[in-house]
C-alpha positions in Angstrom: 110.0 7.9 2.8 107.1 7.4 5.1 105.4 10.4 6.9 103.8 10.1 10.2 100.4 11.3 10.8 99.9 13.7 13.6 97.3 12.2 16.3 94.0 14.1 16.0 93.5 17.0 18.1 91.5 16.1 21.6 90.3 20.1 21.2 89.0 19.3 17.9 87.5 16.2 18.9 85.4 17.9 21.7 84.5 21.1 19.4 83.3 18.6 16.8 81.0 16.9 19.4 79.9 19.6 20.9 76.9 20.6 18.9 75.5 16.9 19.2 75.5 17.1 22.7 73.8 20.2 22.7 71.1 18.3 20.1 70.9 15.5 22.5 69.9 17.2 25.6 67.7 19.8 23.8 65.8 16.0 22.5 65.9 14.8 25.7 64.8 17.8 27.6 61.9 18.2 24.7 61.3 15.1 25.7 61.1 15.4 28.8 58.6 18.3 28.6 56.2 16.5 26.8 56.3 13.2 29.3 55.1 16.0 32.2 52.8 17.9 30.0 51.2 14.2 29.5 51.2 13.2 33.2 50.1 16.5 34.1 47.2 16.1 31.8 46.3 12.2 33.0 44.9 13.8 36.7 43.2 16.1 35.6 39.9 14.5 36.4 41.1 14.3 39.6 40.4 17.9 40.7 39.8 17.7 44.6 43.6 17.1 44.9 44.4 20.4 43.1 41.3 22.6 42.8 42.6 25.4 45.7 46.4 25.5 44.1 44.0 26.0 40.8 42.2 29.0 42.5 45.3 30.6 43.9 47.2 30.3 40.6 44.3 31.5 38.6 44.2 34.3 40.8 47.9 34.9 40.7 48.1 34.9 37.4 44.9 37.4 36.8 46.6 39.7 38.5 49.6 40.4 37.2 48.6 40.0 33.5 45.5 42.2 33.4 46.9 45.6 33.3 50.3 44.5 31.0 47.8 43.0 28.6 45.5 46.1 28.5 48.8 48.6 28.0 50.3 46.5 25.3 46.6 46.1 23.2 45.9 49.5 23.5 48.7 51.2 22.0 49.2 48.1 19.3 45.5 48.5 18.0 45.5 52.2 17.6 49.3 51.7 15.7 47.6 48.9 13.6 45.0 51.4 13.0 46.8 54.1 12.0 49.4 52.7 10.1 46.7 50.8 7.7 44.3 53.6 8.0 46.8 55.5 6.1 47.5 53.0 3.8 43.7 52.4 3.2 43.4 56.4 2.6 45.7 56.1 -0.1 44.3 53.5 -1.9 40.8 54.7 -1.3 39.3 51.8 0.7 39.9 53.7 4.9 36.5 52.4 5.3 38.0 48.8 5.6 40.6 50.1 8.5 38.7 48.7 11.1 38.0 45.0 9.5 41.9 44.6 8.7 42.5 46.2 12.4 39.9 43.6 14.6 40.6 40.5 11.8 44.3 40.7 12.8 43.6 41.3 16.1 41.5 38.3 16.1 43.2 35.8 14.1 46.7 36.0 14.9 47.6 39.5 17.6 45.3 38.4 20.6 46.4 34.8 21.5 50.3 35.8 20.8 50.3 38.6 23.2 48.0 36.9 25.7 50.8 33.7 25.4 53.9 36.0 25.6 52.2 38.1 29.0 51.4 34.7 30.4 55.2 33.5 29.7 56.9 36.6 30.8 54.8 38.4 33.6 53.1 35.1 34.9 55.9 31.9 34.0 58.9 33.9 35.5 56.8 33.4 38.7 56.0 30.1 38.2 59.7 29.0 37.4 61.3 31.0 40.1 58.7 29.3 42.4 59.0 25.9 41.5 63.1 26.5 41.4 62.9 27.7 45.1 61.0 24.7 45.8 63.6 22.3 43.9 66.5 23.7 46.3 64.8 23.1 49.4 64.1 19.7 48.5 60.3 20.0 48.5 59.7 18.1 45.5 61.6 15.5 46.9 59.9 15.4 50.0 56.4 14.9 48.1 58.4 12.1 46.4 58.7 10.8 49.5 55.3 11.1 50.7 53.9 9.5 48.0 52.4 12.8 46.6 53.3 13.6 42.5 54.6 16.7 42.5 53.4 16.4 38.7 50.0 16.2 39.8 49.6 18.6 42.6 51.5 21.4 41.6 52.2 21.4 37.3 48.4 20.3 36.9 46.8 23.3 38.6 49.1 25.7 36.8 48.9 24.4 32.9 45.0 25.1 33.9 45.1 28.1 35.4 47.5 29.4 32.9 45.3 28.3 29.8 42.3 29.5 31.0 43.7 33.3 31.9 45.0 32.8 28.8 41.5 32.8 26.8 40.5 35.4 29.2 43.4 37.5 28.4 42.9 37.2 24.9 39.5 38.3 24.6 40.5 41.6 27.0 43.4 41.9 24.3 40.9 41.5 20.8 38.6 44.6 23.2 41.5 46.6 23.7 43.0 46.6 20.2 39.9 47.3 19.1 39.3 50.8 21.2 42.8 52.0 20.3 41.9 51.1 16.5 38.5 52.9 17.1 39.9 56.1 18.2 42.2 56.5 15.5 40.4 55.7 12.8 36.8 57.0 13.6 38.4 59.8 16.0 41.6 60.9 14.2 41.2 59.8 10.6 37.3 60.5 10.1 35.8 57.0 9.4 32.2 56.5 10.9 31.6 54.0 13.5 29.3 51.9 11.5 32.0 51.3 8.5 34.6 50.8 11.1 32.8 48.3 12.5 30.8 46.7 9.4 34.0 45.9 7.9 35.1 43.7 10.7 31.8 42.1 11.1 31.7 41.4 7.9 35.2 39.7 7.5 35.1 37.7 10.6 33.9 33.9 10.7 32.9 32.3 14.0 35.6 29.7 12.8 38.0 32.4 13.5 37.1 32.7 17.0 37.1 29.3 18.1 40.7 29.0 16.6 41.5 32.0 18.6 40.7 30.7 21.6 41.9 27.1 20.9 45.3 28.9 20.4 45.3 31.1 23.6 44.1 28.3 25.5 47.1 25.9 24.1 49.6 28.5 24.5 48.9 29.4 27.9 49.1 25.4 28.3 52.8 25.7 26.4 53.6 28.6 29.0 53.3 26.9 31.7 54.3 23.1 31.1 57.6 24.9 29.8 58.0 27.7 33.2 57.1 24.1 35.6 59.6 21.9 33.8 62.5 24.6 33.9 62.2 25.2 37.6 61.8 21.6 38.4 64.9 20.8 36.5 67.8 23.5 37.4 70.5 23.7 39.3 70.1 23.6 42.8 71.4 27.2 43.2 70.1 30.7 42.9 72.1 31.0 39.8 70.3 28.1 38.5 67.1 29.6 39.2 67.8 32.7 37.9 69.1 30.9 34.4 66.2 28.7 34.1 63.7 32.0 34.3 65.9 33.0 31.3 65.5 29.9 29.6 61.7 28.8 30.3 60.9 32.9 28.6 63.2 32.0 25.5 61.9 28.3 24.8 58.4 29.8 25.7 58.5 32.1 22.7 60.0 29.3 20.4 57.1 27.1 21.1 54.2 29.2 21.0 55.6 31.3 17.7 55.9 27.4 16.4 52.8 26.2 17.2 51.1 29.0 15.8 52.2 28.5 12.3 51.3 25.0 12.5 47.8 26.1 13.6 47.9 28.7 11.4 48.8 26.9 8.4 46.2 23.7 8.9 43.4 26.1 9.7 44.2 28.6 6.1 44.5 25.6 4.2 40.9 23.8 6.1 39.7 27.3 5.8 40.6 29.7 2.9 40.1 33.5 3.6 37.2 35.1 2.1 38.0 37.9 -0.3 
């Protein structure tokens, strides 16, 4: 007695592929992003063709990011401050309060909150602007002009956006470390010179230039990611509006991804001190 085999399910055929699609255009699209963050990189030398979209961008971006950066270091370095002051206090060691406070704030807090301002107050901007330029077919009609769109509008951004970045993280290492000086030398009793002696004193000038090597790439990340969203969505407000969404989310991922790579080369190059 032969039994026939039931034809496989076309639902389950498309649910089972699914996930591969999704794979291949998040490969192609990574793709994609690095082929613009490459040509946009090529011209740079060229900087007559782009150095005024630099200046208005730089100044764009100064401005909106200045006062979120200050309000969000603030407040972290004085809850850094006080929530390792009091662990210090404990152990008996509050004097070093203000090196852990300014060595996190150095290493690892500053260029992440500069990158995350830059992708979320500035790239929202900057995808919205090139998405409004994608519907009205302006990209296109540099295309047809014989202008790269590449060139004149992503190069002056991924610049302006990596050096407010380094700017931005140097006003955030300042900030954190006001908020961490008033708790700990104000609130909790530690003198000035042991607050900052024990940051002095745990800091390399290594750390620095890793600091601003990571601000000034993820500023880079910010805005090769918020360019390539809005030159790439749907040619309705809808589609603008989504790739806003997406160019913050994919932001994040790359920037929180890059920094443990950077992270992890420079520890193991470079072992803390004890």
């Amino acid at each position: 007695m032969s039994v026939s085999s039931s034809p496989p399910s076309p639902h389950r055929s498309l649910t089972g592929r699914l996930p591969l699609r999704r794979a291949h255009r998040g490969a192609v699209s990574l793709g994609e992003l690095f082929a613009i963050g490459l040509e946009g990189l090529r011209r740079t030398w060229d900087v007559r063709s782009w150095f005024w979209e630099f200046i208005e961008q730089f100044a764009f971006l100064a401005r909106v990011t200045t006062l979120p950066v200050i309000l969000v270091a603030l407040p972290l370095g004085a809850t850094v401050a006080l929530q390792v002051g009091d662990l210090a206090g404990q152990l008996g060691a509050q004097s070093a309060t203000g090196g852990a406070v300014i060595v996190g704030l150095v290493r690892e807090v500053a260029p992440m909150a500069a990158a995350l301002i830059i992708a979320g107050a500035g790239g929202s901007a900057m995808t919205a602007d090139m998405g409004a330029r994608n519907i009205r077919d302006e990209l296109a009609a540099m295309e047809v002009m014989g202008v790269n769109p590449v060139h004149r509008l992503v190069t002056p951004r991924m610049w302006a956006a990596s050096i407010v970045s380094m700017m931005l993280a140097s006003l955030v290492i300042m900030s954190g470390a006001v908020g961490g000086f008033v708790f700990n030398v104000l609130l909790q009793g530690v003198t000035p010179g042991a607050y900052f002696d024990g940051a002095l004193g745990m800091l390399r000038v290594s750390d620095l230039f890793v600091t601003l090597l990571k601000a000034w790439l993820f500023g880079l990340i910010a805005a090769l990611v918020a360019c390539h969203k809005g030159m790439n969505c749907a040619l309705s407000p809808v589609g603008v509006g989504r790739a806003v969404n997406q160019a913050t989310v994919v932001a994040f991922m790359l920037v929180f991804a890059f920094n443990y790579i950077i992270t992890t080369i420079y520890y193991l190059a470079y072992p803390p001190e004890v």
